[in-house]
Rosetta silent file (secondary structure, phi, psi, omega in degrees, C-alpha in Angstrom):
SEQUENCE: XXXXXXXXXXXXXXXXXXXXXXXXXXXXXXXXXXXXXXXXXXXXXXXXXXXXXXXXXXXXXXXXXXXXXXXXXXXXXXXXXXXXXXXXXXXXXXXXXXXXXXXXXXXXXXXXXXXXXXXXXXXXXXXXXXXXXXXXXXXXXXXXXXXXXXXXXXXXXXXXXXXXXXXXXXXXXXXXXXXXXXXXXXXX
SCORE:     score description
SCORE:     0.000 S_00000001
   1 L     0.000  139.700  165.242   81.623  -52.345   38.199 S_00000001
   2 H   -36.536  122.827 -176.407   84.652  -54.719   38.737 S_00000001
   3 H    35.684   35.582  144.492   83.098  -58.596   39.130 S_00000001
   4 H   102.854   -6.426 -179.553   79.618  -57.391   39.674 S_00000001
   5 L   -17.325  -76.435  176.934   80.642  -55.684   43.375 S_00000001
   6 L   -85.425   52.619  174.422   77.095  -53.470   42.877 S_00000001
   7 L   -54.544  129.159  173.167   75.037  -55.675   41.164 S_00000001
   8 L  -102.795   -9.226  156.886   71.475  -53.945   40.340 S_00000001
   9 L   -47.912  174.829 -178.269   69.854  -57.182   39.496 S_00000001
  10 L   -83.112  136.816  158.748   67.154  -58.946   41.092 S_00000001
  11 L   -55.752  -32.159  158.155   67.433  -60.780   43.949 S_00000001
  12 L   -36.990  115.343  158.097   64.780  -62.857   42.898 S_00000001
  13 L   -26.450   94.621  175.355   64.648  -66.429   42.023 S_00000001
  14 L   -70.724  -18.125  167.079   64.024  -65.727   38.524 S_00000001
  15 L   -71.671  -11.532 -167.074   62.894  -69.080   37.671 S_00000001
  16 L  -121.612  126.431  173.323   59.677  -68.614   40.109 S_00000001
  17 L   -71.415  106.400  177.358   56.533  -66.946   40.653 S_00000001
  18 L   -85.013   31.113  168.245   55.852  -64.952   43.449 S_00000001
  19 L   -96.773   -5.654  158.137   52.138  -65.128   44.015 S_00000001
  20 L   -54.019  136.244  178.589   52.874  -69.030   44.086 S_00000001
  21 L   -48.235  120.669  174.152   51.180  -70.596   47.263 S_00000001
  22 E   159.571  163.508 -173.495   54.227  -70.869   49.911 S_00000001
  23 E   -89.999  137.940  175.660   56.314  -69.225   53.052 S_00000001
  24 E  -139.630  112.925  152.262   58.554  -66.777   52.103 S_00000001
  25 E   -43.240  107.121 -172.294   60.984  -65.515   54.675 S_00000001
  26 E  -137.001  140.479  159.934   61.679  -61.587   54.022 S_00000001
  27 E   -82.155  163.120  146.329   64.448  -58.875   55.453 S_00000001
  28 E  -147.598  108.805 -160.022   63.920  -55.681   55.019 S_00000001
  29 E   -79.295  159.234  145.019   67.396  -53.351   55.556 S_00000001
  30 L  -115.415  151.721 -167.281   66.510  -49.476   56.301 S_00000001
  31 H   -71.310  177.156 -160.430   68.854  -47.595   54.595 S_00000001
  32 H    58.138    1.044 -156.593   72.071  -47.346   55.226 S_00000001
  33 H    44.986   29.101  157.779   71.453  -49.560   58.155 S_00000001
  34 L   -27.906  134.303  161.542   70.259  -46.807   59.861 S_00000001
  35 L   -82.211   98.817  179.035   68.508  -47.333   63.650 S_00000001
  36 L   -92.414  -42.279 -156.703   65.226  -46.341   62.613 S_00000001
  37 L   -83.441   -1.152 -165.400   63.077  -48.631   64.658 S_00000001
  38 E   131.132 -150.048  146.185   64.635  -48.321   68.251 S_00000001
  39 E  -161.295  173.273  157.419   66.899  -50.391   70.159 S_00000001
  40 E   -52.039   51.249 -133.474   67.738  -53.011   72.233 S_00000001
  41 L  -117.057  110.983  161.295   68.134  -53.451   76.097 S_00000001
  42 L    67.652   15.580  171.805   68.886  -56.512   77.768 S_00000001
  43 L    95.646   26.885 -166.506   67.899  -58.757   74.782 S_00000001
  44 L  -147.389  117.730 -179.259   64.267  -57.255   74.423 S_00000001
  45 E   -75.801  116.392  172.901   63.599  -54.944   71.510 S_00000001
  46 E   -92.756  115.010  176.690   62.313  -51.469   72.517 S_00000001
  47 E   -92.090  158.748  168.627   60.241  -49.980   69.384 S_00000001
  48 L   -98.374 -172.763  160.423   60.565  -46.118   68.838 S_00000001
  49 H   -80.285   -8.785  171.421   57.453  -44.773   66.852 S_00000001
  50 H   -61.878  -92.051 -123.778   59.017  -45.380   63.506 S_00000001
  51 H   -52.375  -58.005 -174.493   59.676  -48.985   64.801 S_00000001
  52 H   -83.488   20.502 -167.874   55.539  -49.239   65.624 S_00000001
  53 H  -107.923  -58.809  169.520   54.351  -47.682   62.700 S_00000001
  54 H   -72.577  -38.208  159.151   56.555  -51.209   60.921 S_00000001
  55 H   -63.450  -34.035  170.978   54.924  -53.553   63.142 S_00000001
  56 H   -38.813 -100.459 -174.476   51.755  -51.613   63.166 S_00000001
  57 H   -36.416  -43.854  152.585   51.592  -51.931   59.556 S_00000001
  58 H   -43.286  -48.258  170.822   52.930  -55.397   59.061 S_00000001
  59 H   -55.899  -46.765  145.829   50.143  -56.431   61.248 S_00000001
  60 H   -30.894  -66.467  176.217   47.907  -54.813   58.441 S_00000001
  61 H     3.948  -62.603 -170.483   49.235  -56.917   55.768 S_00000001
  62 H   -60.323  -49.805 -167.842   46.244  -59.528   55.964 S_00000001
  63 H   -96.347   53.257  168.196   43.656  -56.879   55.720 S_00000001
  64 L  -131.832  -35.782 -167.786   44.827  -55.830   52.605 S_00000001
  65 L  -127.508   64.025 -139.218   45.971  -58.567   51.139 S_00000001
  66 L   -77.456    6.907  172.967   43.651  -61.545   52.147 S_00000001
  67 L  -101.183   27.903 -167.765   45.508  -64.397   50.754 S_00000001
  68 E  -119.291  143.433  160.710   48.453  -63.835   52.956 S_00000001
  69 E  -131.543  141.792  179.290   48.905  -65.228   56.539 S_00000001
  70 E   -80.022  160.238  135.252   51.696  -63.957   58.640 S_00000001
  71 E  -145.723 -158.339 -159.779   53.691  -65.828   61.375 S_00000001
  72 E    17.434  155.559  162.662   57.228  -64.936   62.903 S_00000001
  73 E  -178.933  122.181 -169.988   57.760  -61.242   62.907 S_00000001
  74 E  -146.944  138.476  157.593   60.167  -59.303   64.629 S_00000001
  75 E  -108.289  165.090  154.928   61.570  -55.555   63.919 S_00000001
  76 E  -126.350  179.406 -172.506   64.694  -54.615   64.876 S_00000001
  77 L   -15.081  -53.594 -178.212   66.956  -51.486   65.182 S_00000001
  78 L  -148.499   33.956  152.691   67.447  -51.383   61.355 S_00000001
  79 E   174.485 -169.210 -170.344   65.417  -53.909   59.998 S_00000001
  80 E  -126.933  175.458  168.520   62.671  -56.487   59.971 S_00000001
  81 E  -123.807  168.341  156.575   62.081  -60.108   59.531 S_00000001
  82 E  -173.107  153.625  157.861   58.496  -61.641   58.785 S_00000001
  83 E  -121.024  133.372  137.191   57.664  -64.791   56.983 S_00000001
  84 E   -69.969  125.687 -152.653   54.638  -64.664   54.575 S_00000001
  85 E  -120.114  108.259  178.410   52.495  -67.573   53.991 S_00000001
  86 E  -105.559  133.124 -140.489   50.426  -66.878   50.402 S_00000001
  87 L  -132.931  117.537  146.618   47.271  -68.840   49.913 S_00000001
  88 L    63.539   33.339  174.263   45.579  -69.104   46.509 S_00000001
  89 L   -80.884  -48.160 -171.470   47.280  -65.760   45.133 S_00000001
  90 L   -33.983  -36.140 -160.578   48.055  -66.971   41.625 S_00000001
  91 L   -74.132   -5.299 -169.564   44.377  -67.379   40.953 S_00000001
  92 L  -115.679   59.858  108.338   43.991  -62.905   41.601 S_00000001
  93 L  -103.432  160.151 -176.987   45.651  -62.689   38.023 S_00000001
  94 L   -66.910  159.336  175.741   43.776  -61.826   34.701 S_00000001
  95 H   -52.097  -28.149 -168.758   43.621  -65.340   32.407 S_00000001
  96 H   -79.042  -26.102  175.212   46.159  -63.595   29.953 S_00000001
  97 H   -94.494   12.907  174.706   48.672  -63.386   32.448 S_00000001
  98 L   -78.520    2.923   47.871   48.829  -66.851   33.870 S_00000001
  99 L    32.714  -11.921 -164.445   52.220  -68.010   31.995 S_00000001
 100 L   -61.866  -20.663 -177.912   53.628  -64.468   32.975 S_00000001
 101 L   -77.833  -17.270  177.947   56.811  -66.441   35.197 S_00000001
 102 L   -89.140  -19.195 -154.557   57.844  -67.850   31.959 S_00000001
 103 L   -86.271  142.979  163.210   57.694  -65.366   29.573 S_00000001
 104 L   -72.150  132.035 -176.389   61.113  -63.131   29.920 S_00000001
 105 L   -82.875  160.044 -160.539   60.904  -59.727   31.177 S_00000001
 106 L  -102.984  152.031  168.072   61.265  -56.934   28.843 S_00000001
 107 L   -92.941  -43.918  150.768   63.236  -54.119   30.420 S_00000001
 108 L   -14.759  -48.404 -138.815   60.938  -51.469   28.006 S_00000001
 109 L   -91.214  -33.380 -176.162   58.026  -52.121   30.350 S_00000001
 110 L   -42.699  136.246  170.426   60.113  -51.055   33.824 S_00000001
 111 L  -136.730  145.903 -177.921   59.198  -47.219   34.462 S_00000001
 112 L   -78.036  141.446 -167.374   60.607  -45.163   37.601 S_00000001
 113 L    72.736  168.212  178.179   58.305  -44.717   39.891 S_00000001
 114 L    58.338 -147.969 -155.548   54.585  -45.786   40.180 S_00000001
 115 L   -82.208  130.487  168.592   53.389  -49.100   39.010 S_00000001
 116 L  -119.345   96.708 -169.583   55.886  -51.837   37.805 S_00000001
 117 L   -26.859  -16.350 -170.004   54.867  -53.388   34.418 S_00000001
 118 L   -82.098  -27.403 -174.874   56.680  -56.266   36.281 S_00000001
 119 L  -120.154  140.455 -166.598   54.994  -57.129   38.974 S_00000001
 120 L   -84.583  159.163 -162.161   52.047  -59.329   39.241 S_00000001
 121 L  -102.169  131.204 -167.595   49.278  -58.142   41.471 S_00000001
 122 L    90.355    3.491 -161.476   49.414  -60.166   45.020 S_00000001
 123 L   -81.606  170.938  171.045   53.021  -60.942   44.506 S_00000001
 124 H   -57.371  -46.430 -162.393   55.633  -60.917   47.461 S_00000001
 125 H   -74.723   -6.438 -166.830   57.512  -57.900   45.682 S_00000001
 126 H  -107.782  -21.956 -164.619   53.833  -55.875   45.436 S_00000001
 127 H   -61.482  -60.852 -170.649   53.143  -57.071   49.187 S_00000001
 128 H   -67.456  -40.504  146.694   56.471  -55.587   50.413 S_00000001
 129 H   -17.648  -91.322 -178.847   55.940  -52.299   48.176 S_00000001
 130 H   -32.656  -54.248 -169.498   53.529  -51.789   50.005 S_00000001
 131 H   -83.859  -25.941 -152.928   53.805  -52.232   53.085 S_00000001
 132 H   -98.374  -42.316 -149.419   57.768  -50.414   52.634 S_00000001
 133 H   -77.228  -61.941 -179.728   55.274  -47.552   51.173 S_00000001
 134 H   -90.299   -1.039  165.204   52.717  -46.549   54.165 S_00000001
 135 H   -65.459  -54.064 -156.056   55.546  -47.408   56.590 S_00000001
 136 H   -64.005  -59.694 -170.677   58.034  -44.622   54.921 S_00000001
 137 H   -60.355   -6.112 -165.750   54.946  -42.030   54.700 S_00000001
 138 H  -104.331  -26.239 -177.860   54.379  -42.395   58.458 S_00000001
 139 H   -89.638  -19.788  150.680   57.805  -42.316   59.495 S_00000001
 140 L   -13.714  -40.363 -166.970   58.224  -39.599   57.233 S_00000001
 141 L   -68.718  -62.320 -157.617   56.328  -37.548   59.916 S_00000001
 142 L   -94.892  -21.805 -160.992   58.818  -38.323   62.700 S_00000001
 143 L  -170.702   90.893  174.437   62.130  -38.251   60.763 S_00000001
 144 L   -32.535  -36.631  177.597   62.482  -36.474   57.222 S_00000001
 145 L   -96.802   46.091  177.678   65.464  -38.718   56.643 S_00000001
 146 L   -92.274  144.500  159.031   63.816  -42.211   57.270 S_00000001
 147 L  -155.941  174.766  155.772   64.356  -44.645   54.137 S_00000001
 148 L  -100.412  173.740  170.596   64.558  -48.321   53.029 S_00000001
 149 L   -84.795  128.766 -169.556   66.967  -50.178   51.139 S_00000001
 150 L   -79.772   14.885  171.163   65.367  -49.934   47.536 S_00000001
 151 L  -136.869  167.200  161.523   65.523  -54.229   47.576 S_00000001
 152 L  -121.999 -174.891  176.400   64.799  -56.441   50.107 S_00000001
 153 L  -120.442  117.052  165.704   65.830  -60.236   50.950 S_00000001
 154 E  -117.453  170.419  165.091   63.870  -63.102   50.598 S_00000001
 155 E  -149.978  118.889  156.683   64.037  -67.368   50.531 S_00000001
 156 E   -68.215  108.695 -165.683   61.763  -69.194   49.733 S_00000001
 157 L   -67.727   85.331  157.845   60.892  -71.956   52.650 S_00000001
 158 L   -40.383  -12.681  179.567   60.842  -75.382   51.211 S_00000001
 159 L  -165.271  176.982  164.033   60.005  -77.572   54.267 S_00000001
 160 L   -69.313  -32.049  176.738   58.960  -77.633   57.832 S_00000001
 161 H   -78.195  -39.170 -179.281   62.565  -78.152   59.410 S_00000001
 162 H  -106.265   35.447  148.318   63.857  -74.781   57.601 S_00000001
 163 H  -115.982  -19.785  168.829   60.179  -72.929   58.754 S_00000001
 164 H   -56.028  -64.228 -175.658   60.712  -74.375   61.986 S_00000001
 165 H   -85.664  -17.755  155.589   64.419  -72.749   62.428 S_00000001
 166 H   -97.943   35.712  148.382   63.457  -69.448   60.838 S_00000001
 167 H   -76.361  -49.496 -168.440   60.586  -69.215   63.062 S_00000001
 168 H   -37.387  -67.430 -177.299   63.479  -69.773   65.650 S_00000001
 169 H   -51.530  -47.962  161.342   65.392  -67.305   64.351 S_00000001
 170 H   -28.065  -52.457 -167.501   62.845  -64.377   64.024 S_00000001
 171 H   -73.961  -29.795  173.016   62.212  -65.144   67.730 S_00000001
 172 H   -85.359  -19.376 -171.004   65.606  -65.332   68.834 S_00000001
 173 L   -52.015  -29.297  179.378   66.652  -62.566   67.050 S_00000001
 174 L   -87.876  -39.246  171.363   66.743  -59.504   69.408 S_00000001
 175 L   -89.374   10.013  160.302   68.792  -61.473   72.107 S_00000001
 176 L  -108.359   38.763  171.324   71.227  -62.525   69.551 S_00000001
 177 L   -76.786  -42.996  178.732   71.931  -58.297   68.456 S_00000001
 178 L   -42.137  -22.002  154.647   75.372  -58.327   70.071 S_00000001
 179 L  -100.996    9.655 -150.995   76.077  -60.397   67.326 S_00000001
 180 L   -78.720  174.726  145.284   74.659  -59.008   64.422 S_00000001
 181 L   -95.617   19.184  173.893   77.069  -56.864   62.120 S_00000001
 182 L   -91.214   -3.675 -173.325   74.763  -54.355   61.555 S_00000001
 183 L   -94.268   30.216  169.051   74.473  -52.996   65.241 S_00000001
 184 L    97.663  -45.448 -175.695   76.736  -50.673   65.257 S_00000001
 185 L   -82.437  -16.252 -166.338   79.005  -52.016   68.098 S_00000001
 186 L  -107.430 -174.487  172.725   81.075  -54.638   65.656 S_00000001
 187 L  -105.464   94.264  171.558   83.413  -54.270   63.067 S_00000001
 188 L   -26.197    0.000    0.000   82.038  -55.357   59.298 S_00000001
């Protein structure tokens, strides 16, 4: 595509591992921006049952994944926020694979579907899988056409002043919708 418009790369910091100890601030779009999860009224986010089947599940996270701690979390209409705090993940790889962030990824290993030669077990990207995975079969239930966005968005949080304002933000987020430019009411 002309300058990269649909880029299919990774979003990913490529230099970094993610089962490294640290807050990672993650989006998750449903596709299409679709209103899967509910709506809004008066600055106070009304979940639908898709919407509590993705908090529901979020909420899970920990007892799945026990080196993770949540804080912030918020869904909205047609996506979520959460930040993940990962504690001592690195150390839940085999010995042969600790060096695995340096070594270049082979594109041979990628397969569609299933299991991704790529991803290290405990990582952000198998966390989000996941959790993207038993949301989709449960909403599945209520609305044959529920999906995600096959990537998500993440940053890595570097300090206490920028976990501090996207705690803020999570929290503020549903009384700031009128401004978002996914909600439907604005012009992209």
């Amino acid at each position: 595509m002309k300058n990269n418009k649909y880029r299919n790369g990774s979003f990913r910091l490529q230099s970094w591992d993610y089962r490294n100890d640290g807050a990672y601030f993650v989006t998750i779009n449903a596709a299409n921006h679709k209103h899967f999860f509910g709506e809004i009224k008066n600055g106070t986010m009304h979940l639908n049952d898709i919407g509590k089947f993705a908090e529901e599940f979020w909420m899970e996270i920990p007892n799945h994944f026990a080196h993770v701690q949540l804080e912030n979390f918020v869904v909205m209409p047609n996506h979520t926020h959460g930040i993940l705090i990962l504690k001592g993940c690195a150390g839940l790889s085999s010995s042969n694979d600790t060096n695995k962030q340096a070594e270049p990824k082979s594109k041979s290993k990628i397969r569609i579907g299933g299991k991704n030669e790529n991803w290290n077990p405990g990582s952000v990207g198998v966390i989000i899988n996941q959790y993207k995975r038993i949301v989709t079969i449960n909403a599945r239930k209520k609305n044959p056409s529920f999906g995600w966005q096959p990537k998500f968005n993440d940053h890595i949080i570097r300090n206490s002043i920028s976990f501090e304002r996207i705690q803020n933000y999570i929290e503020n987020n549903p009384q700031k919708w009128e401004d978002d430019i996914f909600n439907g009411k604005r012009k992209r």
